[in-house]
C-alpha positions in Angstrom: -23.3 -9.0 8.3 -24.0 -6.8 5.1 -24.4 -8.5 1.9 -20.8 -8.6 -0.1 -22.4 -9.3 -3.6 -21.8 -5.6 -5.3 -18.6 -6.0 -7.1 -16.3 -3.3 -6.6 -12.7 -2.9 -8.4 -10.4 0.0 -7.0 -7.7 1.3 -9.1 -5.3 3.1 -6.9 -4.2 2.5 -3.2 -6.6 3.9 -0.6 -6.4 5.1 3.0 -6.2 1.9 4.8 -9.4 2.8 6.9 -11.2 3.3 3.9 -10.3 0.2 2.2 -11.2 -2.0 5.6 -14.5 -1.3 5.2 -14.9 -1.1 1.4 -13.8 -5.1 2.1 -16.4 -4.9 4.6 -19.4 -3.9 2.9 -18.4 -5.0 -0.6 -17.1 -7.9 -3.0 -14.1 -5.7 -3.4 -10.9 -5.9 -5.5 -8.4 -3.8 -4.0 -4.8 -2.5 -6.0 -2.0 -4.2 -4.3 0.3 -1.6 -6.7 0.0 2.2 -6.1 0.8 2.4 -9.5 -1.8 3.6 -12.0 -4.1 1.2 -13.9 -2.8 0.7 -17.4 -5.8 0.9 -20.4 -5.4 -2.5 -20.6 -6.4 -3.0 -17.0 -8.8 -0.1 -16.7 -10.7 -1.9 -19.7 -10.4 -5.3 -17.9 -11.8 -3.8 -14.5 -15.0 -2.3 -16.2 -15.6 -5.2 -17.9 -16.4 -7.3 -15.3 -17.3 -4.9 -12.1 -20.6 -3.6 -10.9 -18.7 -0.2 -9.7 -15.8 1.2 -10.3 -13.6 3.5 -8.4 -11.0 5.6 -9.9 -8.8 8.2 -9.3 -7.9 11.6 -11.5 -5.0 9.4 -12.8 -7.9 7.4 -14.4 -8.8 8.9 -17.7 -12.2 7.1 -18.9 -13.2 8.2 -22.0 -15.2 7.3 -24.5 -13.7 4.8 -26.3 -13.0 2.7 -22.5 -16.8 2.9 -21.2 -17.9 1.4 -25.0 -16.0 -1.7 -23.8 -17.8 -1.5 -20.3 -19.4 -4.6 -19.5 -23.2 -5.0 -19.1 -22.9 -4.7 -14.8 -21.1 -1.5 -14.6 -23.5 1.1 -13.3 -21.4 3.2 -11.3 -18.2 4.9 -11.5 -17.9 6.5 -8.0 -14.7 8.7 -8.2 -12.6 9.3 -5.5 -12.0 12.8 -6.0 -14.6 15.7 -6.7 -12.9 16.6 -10.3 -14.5 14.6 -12.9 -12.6 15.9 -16.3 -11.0 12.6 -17.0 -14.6 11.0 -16.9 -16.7 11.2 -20.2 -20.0 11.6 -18.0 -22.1 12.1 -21.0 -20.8 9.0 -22.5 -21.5 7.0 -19.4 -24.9 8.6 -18.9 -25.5 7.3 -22.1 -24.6 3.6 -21.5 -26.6 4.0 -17.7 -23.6 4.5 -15.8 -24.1 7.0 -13.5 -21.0 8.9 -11.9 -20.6 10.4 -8.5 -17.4 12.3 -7.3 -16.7 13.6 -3.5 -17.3 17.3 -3.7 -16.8 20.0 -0.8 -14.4 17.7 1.4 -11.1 19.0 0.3 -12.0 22.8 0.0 -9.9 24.2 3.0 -7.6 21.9 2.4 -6.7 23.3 -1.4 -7.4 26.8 -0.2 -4.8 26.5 2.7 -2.3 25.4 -0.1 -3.4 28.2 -2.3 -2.6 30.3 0.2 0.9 28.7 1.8 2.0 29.1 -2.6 0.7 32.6 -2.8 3.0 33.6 0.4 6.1 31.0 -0.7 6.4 33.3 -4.1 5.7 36.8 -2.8 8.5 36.2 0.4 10.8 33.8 -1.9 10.6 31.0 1.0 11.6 28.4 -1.4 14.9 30.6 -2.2 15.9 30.7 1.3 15.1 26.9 2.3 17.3 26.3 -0.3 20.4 28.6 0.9 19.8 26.9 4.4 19.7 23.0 3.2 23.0 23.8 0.7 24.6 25.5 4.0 24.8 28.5 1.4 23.8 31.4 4.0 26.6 33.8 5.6 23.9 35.3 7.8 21.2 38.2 7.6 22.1 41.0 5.2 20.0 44.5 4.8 19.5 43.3 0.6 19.1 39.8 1.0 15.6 37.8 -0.2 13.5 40.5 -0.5 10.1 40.0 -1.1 7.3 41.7 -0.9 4.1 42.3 1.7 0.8 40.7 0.9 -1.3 42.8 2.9 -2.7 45.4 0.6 -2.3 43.5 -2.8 -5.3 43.1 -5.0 -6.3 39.0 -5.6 -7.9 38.1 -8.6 -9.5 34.7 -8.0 -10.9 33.0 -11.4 -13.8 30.6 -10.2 -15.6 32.1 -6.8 -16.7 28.4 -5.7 -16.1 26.8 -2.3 -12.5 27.1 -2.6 -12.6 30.5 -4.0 -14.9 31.5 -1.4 -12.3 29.6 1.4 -9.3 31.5 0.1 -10.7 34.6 0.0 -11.6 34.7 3.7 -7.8 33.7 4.3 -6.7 36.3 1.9 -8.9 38.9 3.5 -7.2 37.9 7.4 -4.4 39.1 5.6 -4.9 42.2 4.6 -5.5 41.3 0.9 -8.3 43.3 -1.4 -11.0 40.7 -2.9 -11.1 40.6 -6.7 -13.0 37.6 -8.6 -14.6 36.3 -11.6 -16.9 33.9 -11.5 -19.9 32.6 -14.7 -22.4 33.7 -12.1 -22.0 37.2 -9.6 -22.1 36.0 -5.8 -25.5 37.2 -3.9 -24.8 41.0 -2.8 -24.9 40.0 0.9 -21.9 37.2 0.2 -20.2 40.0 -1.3 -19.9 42.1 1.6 -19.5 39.2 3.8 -15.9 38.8 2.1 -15.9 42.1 1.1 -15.2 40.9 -2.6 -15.4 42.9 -6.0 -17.1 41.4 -9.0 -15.4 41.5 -12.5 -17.8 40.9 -15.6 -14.6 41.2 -17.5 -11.7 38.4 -17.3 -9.4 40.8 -19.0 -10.0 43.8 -17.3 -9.4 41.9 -13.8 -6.2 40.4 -15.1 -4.6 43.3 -16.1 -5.2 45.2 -12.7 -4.1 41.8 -10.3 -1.1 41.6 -8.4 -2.1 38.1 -7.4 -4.2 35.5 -10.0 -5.2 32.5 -8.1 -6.8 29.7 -10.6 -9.4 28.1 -8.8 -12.4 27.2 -11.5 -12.5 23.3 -13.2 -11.1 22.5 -16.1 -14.1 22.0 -19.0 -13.9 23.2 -22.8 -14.6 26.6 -22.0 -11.6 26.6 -19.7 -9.5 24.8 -21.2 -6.4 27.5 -21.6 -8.8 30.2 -20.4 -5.5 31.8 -19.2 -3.9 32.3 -22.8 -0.9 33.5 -24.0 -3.1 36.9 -24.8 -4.5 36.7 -21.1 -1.0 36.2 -19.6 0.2 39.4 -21.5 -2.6 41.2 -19.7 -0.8 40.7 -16.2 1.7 43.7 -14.4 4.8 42.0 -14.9 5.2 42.5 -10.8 1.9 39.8 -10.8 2.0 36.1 -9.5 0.2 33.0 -10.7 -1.4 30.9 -8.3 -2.7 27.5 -9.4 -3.9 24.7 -7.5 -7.2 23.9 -9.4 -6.2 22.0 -12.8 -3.2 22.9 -15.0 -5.3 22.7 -18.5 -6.7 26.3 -17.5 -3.2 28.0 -18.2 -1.3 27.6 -21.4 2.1 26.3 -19.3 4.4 26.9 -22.3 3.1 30.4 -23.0 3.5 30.9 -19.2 7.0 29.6 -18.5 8.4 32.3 -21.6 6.8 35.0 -20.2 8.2 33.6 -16.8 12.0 33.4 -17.9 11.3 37.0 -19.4 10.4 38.4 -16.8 7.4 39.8 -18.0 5.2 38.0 -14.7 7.4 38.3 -11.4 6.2 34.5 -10.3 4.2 31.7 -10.1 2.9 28.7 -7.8 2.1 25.9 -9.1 0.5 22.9 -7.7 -1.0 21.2 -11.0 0.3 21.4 -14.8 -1.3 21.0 -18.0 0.1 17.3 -19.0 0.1 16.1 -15.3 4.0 14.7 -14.8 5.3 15.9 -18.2 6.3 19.3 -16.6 7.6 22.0 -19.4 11.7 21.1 -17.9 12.2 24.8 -18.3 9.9 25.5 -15.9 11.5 23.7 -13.2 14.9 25.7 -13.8 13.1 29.1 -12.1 13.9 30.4 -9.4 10.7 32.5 -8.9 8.6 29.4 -9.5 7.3 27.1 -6.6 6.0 23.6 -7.9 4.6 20.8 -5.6 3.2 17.7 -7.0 -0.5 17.9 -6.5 -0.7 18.2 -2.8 -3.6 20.2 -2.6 -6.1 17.9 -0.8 -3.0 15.6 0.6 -4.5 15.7 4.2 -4.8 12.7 6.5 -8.6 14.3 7.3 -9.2 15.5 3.6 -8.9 11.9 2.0 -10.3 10.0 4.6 -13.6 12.2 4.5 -13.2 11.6 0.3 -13.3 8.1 1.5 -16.3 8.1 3.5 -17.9 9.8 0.7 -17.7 7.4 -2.2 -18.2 4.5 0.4 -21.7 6.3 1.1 -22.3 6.9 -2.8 -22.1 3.2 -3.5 -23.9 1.7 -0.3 -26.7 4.5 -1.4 -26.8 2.9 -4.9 -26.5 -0.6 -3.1 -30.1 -0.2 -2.0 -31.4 1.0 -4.9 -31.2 4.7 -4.5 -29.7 7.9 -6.3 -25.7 8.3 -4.7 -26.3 11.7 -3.0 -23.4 13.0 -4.7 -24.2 11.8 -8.5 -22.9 14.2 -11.0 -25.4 15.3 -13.6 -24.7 17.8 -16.6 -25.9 20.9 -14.6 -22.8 20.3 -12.6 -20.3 20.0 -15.9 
């Protein structure tokens, strides 16, 4: 049998596979509750664990790794976003921090996608008609949306997801627009036949589609401004299933009940479950509550990954998927 002595404290619920052998390998406390950790127990857990293993509902910042005990040296996260992690902090202390990259990307970009067509073909609109028992049958006028094939889609961070939605977008007949901090090689260019933008603002304003699909970090943080959103055709549509802090949600739900962008879909928000309450009252608005990587294969494979990041560090070697500042 492996040796159990590693103390591991979970703070969410896990697939059940995942926490079978977690209790296998490890000295493991599991979370009977799916309920978030409070501070109070967040503090508690890191105070007397070797590892811990959080969620993005887990925001560790600076002021909860000072009270870390002396036997916390890793924070595996179960997720490959690490913006509620101060990993400079924890660096700091000798904490080291590994997330679960690469696992969820066509997962996310098959939601980005099923969003993108929900707005443009109003599919939420007509579910609703059929569940109320509101429909009198087809009419010439009725629903009308528009095409996808032919539209120009701006994607804002050309990483793995980007790169995954835009060979989706491309099977349907969509031109590939992106911004990204560094150009793709010429040669993945062609591949998806994508156009590079030096310029955010000029790419905006020549959209039909925006899809948000870069991290949130200070320099994104509301990247998609009030003065960016103004930018857009007012026939444009927001996509967003990266983070919600990369669009300013209030400025985007008044330009939303004015008309001035035709729609948005929306699978994260800026302050999590505190959704803007005007913004649920649209009808050319889809929201889903963060089910971009809420596959049965996604999170089991995000499970295998942070099992494998702390039996690495278990015998004494670098997690393979440790975050370091060139990743931030």
């Amino acid at each position: 049998m492996p040796k159990k002595g590693l103390s591991v404290v979970v703070t969410r619920r896990l697939p059940e596979a995942v926490e079978t052998r977690m209790s296998e390998l490890f000295d493991v406390r599991l979370r009977e509750s799916d309920a978030p950790m409070t501070r109070d127990e967040l503090a508690a857990a890191m105070r007397e664990a070797d590892v811990l293993v959080p969620t993005i509902t887990d925001v560790i910042d600076q002021s909860l790794i000072a009270q870390a005990g002396d036997n916390l040296r890793l924070i595996a996260n179960f997720g490959a976003g690490v913006d509620h992690i101060d990993v400079s902090t924890a660096r700091q202390r000798g904490i080291l921090v590994s997330n679960t990259p690469g696992v969820v990307t066509e997962d996310t970009a098959d939601m980005a996608m099923a969003l993108l067509l929900a707005v443009t073909r109003r599919i939420p609109e007509g579910l609703s008609q059929m569940q109320k028992g509101e429909w009198q049958g087809w009419a010439p006028t009725a629903l009308m949306g528009g095409r996808v094939g032919g539209r120009r889609l701006g994607i804002l961070g050309m990483g793995r997801i980007g790169m995954a939605l835009a060979r989706r977008a491309r099977a349907f007949g969509m031109q590939i627009h992106y911004h990204n901090r560094k150009r793709l090689h010429a040669e993945t260019e062609a591949e998806i036949e994508a156009t590079y933008w030096e310029s955010l603002d000029q790419m905006i304003a020549r959209m039909d589609v925006i899809s948000v699909n870069c991290p949130h970090t200070p320099s994104t943080f509301h990247l998609l401004n009030a003065r960016r959103l103004k930018l857009l055709k007012p026939s444009a549509v927001i996509v967003n299933t990266s983070r919600g802090e990369v669009i300013d949600e209030n400025a985007l739900t008044r330009m939303l009940r004015a008309g001035e962008i035709a729609g948005a879909g929306l699978d994260v928000y800026e302050h999590g479950v505190d959704i803007n309450p005007r913004l649920r009252e649209l009808k050319n608005v889809v929201l889903l509550p963060h089910m971009g990587s809420a596959t049965e294969e996604g999170r089991a494979e995000m499970g295998e990954k942070v099992l494998l990041n702390i039996k690495t560090f278990d015998d004494g070697h670098r997690p393979p998927d440790q975050v370091v500042p060139a990743m931030l």
